[in-house]
DSSP file (Angstrom, degrees, kcal/mol; ACC not computed):
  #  RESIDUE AA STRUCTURE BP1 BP2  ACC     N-H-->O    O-->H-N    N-H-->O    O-->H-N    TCO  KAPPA ALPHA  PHI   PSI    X-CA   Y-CA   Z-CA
    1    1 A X              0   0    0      0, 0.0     4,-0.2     0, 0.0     5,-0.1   0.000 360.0 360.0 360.0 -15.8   59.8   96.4   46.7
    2    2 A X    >>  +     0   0    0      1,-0.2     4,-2.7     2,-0.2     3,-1.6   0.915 360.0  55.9 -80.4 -38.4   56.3   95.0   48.0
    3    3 A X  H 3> S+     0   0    0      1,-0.2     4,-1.0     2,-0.2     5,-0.3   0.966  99.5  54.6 -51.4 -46.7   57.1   92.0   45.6
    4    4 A X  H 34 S+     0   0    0      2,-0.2    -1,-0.2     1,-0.2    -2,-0.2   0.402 111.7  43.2 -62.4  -7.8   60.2   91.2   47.0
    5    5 A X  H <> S+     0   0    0     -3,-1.6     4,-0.7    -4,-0.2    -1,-0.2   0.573 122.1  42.1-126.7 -45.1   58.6   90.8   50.8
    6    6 A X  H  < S+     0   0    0     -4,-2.7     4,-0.4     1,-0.2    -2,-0.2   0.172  95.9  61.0-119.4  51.3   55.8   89.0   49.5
    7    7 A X  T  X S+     0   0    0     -4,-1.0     4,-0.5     2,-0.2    -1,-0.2   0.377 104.2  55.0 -69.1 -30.3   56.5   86.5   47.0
    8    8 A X  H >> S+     0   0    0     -5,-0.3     3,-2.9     2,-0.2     4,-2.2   0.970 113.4  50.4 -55.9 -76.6   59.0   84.3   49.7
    9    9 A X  H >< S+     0   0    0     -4,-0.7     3,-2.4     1,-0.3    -2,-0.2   0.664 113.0  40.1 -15.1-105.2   55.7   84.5   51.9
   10   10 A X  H 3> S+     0   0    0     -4,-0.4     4,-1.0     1,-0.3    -1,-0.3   0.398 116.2  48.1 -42.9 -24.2   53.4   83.2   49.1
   11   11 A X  H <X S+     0   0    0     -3,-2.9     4,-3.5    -4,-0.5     3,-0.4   0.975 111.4  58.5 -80.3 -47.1   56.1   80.4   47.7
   12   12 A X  H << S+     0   0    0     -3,-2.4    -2,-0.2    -4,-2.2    -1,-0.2   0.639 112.5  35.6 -20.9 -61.8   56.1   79.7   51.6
   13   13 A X  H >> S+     0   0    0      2,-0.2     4,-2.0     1,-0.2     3,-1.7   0.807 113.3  56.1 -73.9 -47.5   52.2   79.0   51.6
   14   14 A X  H 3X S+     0   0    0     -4,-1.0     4,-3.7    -3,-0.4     5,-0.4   0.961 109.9  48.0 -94.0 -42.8   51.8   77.3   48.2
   15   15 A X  H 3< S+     0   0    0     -4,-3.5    -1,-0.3     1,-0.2    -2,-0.2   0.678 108.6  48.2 -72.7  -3.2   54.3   74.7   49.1
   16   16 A X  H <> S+     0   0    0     -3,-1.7     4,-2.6    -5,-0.2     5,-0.3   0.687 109.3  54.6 -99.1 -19.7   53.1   73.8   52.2
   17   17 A X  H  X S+     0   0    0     -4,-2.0     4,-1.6     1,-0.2    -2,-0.2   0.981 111.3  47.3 -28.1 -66.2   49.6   73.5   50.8
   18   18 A X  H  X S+     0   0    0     -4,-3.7     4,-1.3     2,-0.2    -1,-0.2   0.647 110.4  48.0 -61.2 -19.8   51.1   71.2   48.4
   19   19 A X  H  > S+     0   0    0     -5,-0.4     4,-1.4     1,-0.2     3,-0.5   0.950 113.8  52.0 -70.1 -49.7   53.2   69.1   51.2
   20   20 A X  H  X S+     0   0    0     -4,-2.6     4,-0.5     1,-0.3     3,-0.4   0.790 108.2  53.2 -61.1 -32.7   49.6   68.9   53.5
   21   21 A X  H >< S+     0   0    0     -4,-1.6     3,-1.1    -5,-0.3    -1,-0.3   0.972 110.9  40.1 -78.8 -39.3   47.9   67.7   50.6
   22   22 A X  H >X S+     0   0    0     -4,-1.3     4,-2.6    -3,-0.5     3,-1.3   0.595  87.3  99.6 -46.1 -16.6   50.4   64.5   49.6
   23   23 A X  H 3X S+     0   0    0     -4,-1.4     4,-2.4    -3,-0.4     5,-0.3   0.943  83.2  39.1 -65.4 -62.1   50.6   64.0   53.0
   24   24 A X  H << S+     0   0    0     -3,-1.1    -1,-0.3    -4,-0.5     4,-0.3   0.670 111.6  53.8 -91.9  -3.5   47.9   61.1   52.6
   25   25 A X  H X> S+     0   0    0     -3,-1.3     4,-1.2    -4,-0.2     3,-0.9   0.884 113.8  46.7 -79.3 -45.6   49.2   59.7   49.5
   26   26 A X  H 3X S+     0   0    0     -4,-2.6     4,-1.6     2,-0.2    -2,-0.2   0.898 108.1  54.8 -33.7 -55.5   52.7   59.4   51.3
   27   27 A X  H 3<>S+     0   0    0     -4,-2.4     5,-3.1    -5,-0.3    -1,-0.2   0.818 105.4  54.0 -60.8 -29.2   51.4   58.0   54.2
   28   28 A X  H <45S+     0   0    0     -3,-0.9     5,-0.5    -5,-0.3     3,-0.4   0.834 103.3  51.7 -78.1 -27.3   49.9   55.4   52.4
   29   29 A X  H  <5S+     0   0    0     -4,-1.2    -1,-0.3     1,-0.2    -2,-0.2   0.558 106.4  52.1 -69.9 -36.4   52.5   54.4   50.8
   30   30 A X  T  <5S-     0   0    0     -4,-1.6    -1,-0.2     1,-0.0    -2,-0.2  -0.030 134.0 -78.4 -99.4  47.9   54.8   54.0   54.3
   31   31 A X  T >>5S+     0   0    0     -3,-0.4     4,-2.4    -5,-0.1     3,-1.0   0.710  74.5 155.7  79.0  45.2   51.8   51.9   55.7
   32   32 A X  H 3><S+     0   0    0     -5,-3.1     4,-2.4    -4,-0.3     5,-0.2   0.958  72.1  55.6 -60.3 -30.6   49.3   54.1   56.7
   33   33 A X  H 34>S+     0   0    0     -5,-0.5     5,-2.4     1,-0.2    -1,-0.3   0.467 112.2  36.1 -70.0  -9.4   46.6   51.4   56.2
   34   34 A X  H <45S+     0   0    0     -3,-1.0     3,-0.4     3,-0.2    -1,-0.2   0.596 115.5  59.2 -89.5 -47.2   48.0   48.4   58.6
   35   35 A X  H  <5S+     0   0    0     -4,-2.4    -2,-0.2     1,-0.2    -3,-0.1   0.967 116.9  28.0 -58.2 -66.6   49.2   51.0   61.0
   36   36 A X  T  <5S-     0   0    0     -4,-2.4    -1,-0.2    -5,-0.3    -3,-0.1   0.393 113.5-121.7 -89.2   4.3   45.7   52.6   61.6
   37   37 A X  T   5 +     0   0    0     -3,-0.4    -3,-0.2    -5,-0.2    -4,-0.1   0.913  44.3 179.2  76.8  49.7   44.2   48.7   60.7
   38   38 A X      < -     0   0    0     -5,-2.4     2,-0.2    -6,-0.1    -1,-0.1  -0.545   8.1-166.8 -70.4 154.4   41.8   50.2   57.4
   39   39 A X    >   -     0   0    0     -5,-0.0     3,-1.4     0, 0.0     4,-0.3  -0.830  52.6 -12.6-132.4 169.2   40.1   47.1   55.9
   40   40 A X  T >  S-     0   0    0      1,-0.3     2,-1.2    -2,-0.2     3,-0.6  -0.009 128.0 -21.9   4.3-118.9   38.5   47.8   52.4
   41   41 A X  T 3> S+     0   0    0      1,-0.2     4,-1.2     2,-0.1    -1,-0.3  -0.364  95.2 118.0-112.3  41.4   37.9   51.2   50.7
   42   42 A X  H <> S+     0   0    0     -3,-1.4     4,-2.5    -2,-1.2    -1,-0.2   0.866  81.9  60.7 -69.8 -51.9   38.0   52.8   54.7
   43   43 A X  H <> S+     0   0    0     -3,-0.6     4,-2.6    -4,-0.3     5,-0.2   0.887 103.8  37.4 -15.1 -73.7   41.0   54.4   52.5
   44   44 A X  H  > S+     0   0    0      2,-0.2     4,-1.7     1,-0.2    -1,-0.2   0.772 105.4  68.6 -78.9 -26.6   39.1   55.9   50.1
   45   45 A X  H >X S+     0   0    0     -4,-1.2     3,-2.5     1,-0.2     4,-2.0   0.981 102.6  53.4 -33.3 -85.0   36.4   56.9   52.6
   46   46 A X  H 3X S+     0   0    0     -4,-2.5     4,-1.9     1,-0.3    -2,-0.2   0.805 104.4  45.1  -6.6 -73.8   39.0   59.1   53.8
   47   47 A X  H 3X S+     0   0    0     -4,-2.6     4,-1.1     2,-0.2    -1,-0.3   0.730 114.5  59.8 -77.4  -4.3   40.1   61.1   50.7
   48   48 A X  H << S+     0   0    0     -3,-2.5    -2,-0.2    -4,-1.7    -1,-0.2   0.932 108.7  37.6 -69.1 -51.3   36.3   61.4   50.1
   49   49 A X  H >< S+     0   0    0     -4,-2.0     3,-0.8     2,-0.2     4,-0.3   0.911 114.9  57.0 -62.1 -50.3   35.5   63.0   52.9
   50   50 A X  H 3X S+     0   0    0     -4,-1.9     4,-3.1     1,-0.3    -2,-0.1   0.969 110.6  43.6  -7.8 -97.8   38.8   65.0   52.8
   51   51 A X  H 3X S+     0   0    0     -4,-1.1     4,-0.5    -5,-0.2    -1,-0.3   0.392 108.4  51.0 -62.7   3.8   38.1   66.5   49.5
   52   52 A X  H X> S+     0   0    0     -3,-0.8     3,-1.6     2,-0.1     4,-0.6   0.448 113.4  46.7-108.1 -93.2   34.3   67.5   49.6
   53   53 A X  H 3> S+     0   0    0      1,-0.3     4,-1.7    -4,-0.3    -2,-0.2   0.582 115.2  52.8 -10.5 -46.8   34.8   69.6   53.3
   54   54 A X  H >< S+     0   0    0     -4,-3.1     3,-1.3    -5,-0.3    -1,-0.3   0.981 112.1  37.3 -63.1 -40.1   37.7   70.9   51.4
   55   55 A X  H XX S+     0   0    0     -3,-1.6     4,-1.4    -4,-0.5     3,-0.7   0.832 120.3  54.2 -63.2 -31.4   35.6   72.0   48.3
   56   56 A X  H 3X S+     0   0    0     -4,-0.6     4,-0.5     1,-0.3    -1,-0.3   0.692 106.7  43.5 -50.2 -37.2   33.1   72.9   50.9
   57   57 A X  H <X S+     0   0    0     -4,-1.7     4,-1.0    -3,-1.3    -1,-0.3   0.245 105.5  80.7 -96.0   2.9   35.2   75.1   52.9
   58   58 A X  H X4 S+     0   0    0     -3,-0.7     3,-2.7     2,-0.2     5,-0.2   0.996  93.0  35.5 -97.0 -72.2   36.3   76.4   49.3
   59   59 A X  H >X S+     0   0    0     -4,-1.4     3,-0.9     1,-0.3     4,-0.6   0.684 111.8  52.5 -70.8 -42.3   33.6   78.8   48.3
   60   60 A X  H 3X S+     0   0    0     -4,-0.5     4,-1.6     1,-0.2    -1,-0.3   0.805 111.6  52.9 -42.1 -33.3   32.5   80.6   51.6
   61   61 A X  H <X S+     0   0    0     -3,-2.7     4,-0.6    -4,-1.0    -2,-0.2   0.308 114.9  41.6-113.4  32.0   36.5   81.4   52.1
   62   62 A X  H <> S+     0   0    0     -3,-0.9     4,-0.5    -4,-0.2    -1,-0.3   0.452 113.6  50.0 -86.6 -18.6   36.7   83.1   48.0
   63   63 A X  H >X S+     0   0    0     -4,-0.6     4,-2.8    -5,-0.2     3,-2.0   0.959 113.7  44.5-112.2 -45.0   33.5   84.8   48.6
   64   64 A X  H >X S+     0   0    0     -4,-1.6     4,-1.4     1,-0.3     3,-0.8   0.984 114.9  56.2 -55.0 -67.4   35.2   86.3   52.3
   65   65 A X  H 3< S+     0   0    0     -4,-0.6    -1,-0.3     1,-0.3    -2,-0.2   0.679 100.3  45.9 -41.6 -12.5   38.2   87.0   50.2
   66   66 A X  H << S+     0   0    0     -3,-2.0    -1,-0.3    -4,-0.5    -2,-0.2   0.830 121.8  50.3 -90.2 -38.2   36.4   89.2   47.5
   67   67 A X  H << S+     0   0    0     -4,-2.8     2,-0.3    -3,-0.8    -2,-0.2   0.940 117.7  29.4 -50.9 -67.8   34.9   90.8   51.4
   68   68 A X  S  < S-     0   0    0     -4,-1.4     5,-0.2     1,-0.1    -1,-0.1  -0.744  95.1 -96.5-112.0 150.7   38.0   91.3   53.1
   69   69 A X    >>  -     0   0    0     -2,-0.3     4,-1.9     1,-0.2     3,-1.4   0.079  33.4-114.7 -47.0 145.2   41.5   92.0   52.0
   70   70 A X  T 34 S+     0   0    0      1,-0.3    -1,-0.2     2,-0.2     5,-0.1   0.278 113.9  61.4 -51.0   4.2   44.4   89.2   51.4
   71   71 A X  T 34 S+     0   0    0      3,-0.2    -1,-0.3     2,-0.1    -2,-0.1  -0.243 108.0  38.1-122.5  40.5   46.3   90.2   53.8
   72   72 A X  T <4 S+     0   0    0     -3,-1.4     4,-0.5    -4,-0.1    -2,-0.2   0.169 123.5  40.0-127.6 -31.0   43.6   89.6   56.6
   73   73 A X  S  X S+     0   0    0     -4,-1.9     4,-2.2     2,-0.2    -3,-0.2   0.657 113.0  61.6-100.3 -22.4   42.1   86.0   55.1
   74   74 A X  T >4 S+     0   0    0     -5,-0.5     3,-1.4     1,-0.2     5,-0.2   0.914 106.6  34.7 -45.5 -77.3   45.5   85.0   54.2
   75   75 A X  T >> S+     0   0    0      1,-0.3     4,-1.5     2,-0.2     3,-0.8   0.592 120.9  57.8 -62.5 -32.9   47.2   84.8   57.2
   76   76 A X  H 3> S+     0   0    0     -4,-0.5     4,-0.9     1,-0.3    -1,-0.3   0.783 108.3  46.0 -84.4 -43.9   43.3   83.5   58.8
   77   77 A X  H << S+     0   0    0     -4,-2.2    -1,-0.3    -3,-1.4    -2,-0.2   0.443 110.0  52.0 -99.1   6.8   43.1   80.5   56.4
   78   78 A X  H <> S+     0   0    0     -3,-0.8     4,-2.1    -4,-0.2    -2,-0.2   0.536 119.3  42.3 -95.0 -42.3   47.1   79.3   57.2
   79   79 A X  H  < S+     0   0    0     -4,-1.5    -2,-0.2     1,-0.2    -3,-0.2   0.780 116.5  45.2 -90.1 -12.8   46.0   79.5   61.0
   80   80 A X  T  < S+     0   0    0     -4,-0.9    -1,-0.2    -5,-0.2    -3,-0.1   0.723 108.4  51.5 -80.9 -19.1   42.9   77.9   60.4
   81   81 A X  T  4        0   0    0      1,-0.2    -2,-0.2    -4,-0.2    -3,-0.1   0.943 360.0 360.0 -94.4 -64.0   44.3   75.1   58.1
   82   82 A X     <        0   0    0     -4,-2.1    -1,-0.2    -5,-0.0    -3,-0.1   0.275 360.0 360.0 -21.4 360.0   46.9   74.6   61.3
């Protein structure tokens, strides 16, 4: 029965993960780069920076997971990612 209560949960999280990361290919695509006035690779700046803080942020919050339970760093990394 514990599957059945969290598996919704979990689909919940992996798919908004997955929206917040397209988010900046999307955006780019409906003008993000005239709207906020980028001139050359300012762009790419962006998803550089993006993706190393994430990778960054990646390995301190497995190494907390293996410390404390998933059902205390879950719910802490959805309200931290917020």
């Amino acid at each position: 029965m514990l599957i059945c209560r969290l598996l919704p949960v979990l689909s919940l999280m992996y798919f908004f993960n997955s929206l917040d990361r397209s988010n900046l290919g999307n955006a780019k695509t409906d003008g993000l780069e005239n709207d906020l006035h980028l001139v050359g690779n300012q762009y790419n700046v962006i998803l550089a920076v993006f993706n190393v803080t994430f990778c960054l942020f990646d390995l301190p919050s497995n190494l907390m997971l293996k410390k404390f339970s998933g059902k205390v760093m879950l719910p802490l990394m959805m309200i931290g990612w917020w």
